[in-house]
C-alpha positions, 0 to 999 in steps of 0.5 A, a space after each residue: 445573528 449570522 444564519 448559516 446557509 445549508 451546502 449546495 447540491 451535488 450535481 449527482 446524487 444517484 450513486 449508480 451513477 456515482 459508480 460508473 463515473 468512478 469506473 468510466 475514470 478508473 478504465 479511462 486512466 489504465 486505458 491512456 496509461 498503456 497508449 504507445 503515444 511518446 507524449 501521454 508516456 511521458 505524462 505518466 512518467 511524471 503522473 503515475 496512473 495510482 496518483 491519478 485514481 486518487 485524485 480524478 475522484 477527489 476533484 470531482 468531490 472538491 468540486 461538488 460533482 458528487 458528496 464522496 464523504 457521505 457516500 455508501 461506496 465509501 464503506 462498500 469499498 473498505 469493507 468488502 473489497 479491502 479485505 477481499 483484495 487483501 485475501 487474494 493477493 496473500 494466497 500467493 505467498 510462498 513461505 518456501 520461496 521466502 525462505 530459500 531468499 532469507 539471506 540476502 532478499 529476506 535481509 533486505 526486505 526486513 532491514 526495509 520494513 525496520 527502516 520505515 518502522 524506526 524511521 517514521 518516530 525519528 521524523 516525526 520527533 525531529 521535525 517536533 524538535 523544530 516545527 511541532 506544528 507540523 506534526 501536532 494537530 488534534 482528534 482526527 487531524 492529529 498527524 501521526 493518524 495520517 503518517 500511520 496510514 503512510 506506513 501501511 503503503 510504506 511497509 506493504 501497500 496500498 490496500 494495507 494504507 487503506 487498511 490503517 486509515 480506517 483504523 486510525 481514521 485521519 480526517 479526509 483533509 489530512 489523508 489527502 495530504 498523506 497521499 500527495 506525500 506518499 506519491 512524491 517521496 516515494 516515486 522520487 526514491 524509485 526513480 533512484 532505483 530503476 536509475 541504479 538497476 541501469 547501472 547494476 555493475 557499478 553499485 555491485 562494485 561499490 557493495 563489494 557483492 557477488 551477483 551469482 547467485 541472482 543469475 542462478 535465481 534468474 533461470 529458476 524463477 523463468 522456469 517455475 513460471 513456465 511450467 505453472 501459468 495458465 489462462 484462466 476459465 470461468 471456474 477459476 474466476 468464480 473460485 477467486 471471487 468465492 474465496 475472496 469475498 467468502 473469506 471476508 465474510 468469515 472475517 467479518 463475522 468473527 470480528 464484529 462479536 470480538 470487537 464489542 467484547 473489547 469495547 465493553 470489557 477493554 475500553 482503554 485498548 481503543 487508544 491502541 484500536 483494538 476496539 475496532 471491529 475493521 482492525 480485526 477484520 483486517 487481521 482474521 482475513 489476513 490469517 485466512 488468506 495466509 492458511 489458504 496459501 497452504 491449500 491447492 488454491 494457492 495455484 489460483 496464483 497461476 490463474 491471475 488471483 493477483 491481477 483480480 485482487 489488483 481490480 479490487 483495489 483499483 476500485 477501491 482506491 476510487 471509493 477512497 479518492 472521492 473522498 479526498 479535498 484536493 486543495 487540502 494538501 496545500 494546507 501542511 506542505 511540512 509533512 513532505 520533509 517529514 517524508 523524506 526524512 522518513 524515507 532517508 533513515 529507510 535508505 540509509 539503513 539499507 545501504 548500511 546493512 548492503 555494504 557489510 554484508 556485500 548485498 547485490 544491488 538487486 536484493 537492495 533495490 527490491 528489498 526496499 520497494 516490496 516494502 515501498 509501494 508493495 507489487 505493483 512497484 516491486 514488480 516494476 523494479 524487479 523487470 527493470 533487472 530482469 522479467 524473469 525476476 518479477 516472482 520474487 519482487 511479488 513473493 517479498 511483496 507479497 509477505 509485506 502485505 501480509 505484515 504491513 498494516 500490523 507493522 504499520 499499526 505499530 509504527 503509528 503507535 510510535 508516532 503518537 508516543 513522540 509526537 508534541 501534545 
């Protein structure tokens, strides 16, 4: 008879201590990743700092410093600062904007997200066709739950990737495989684009496009800039926070009611994760954030609302990462092909729709990023073009992550319906 011998300790069992490791890391890594020296730039050229908050924690999990799965900040960062993030970064949004940027930007962005909506089922059932391994698996390790989470990065960011691993809930060891994919693929395509934004005038020559246009939107977002920011005081950050976390509270409370009716009355919708009370707070904060952007506090914006949802998501893609095995990811090496088929039909799609309605690069290049990668890496690519240009990689981003884990949440709907039983 084998007699099993119960898990080591973890070195650290105390979780304020647990916390100031996570944040003593996450204020390590932004700390290096702005240093002037040419050798720590070029390690972040290569690592961005995301990568690195994924993964410092994970290797502490992985090597038995803390137990990250069993963790209570595991839950405090998805339930709180998940959804406060998520409120602070769509009072931005600026339906005004978007529509005057419908014709080209709003074209492109949503060629994107349907890019990475359609091309997600295509990869999926493609690589079936050939290797249904890689895209089988069972019960929490079915793969299309860790390409669904994929989608919510892909079609918004990180928060909305976050979002739908809590709806789907993909084991620890598949998601941390979905990460290193999400990283490599999409990086390795946003290199392309700031490639191009350095070679603008040829790629417009190839789309056939007039770029006057981005030239007049260039001067009128360095204006509207000029005139609104401000730097923030204590009343400002006390009314980011209220609102963010009131406005999770509110969610909260309206959807844990909801979500047990569901369960009790509509059982056969959990396949479509309507009996998860975290999808529907993800959707009531979501609307609240979006009603909010029609008030005064939009104007919290000007005060930095985004930088602060930023530093919620920040801490709380540590709480994620420590709960990652780092030596999963070597377990279906597959899913990287998957991605890059992925990301293919996203490109291709673009460049298809750029070339017949002779888009300017630049609208093709932020169009694709809003969607892939959400602000952070749409701000980046927009300042490659121009800084003045940054606003609207945030507004398009912006909106993305106001539909990126509904339009995630479908993709993997997809998924599951092409992927091997």
């Amino acid at each position: 008879m084998q007699i099993s011998t119960p898990e080591a300790e973890p070195l650290i069992t105390n979780t304020a201590v647990v916390l100031g490791l996570l944040m003593t890391i996450l204020g390590l890594v932004f700390y290096s990743s702005n240093l002037s020296n040419k050798y720590i730039k070029g390690f972040y050229n290569i690592i961005p700092p995301l990568l690195l908050c994924y993964f410092l924690p994970g290797l502490l999990n992985s090597f038995n410093v803390f137990d990250g799965e069993n963790s209570p900040l595991t839950s405090i960062g998805s339930r709180y600062f998940l959804p406060a993030c998520l409120i602070l970064f769509i009072i931005n949004l600026d339906l005004k904007e978007m529509w005057a940027l419908r014709k080209r930007a709003g074209l492109m962005f949503i060629t994107g997200t349907v890019g990475i909506v359609l091309g997600g089922p295509l990869a999926v059932f493609l690589t079936s066709l050939v290797a249904p391994q890689v895209v089988g698996g069972a019960g929490p390790d079915e793969v299309w739950r860790g390409l669904g989470a994929l989608a919510g990065s892909w079609i918004g960011g990180s928060a909305n990737q976050v979002a739908l691993k809590e709806i789907l809930k993909p084991s620890p060891n598949l998601f941390s495989s979905i990460i290193a994919v999400d990283v490599f693929v999409a990086y390795i395509w946003m290199a392309f684009l700031l490639y191009g934004a350095g070679k603008v005038a040829k790629f417009n020559a190839f789309f056939k496009a007039d770029d006057d246009d981005v030239e007049q939107l260039k001067e009128r977002m360095d204006a509207k800039s000029k005139a609104n920011s401000k730097i923030p005081d204590t009343k400002d950050l006390i009314l980011m926070i209220a609102i963010a976390f009131g406005g999770t509270g509110l969610a909260t409370f309206i959807s844990e009611p909801l979500a047990a009716f569901m369960k009790t009355n509509y059982p056969q919708l959990e396949s479509f994760s309507l009996t998860s009370d975290f999808f529907w707070i993800i959707l009531f904060a979501t609307i609240i954030g979006i009603a909010i952007s029609f008030t005064p506090a939009k104007k919290l914006e000007y005060a930095g609302a985004s930088k602060v949802g930023s530093v919620f998501l920040y801490v709380l893609i540590t709480t994620i990462g420590m709960q990652m095995d780092i030596l999963a990811i070597l377990s279906n090496p597959g899913l990287f092909v998957v991605g890059m088929i992925w990301m293919s039909f996203h490109a291709l799609l673009l460049l298809i729709v750029g070339k017949i309605f002779k888009v300017p690069f630049f609208y093709f290049a932020v169009g694709s990023m809003a969607n892939v990668g959400g602000v952070a890496s749409a701000s980046v690519t927009s300042a490659a073009f121009h800084p003045s240009l940054i606003s609207v990689g945030v507004i398009l981003a912006v909106f993305g992550y106001a539909i990126g884990t509904y339009a995630g949440w479908l993709t993997a709907v997809l998924m599951q319906l092409v992927s091997p039983i």
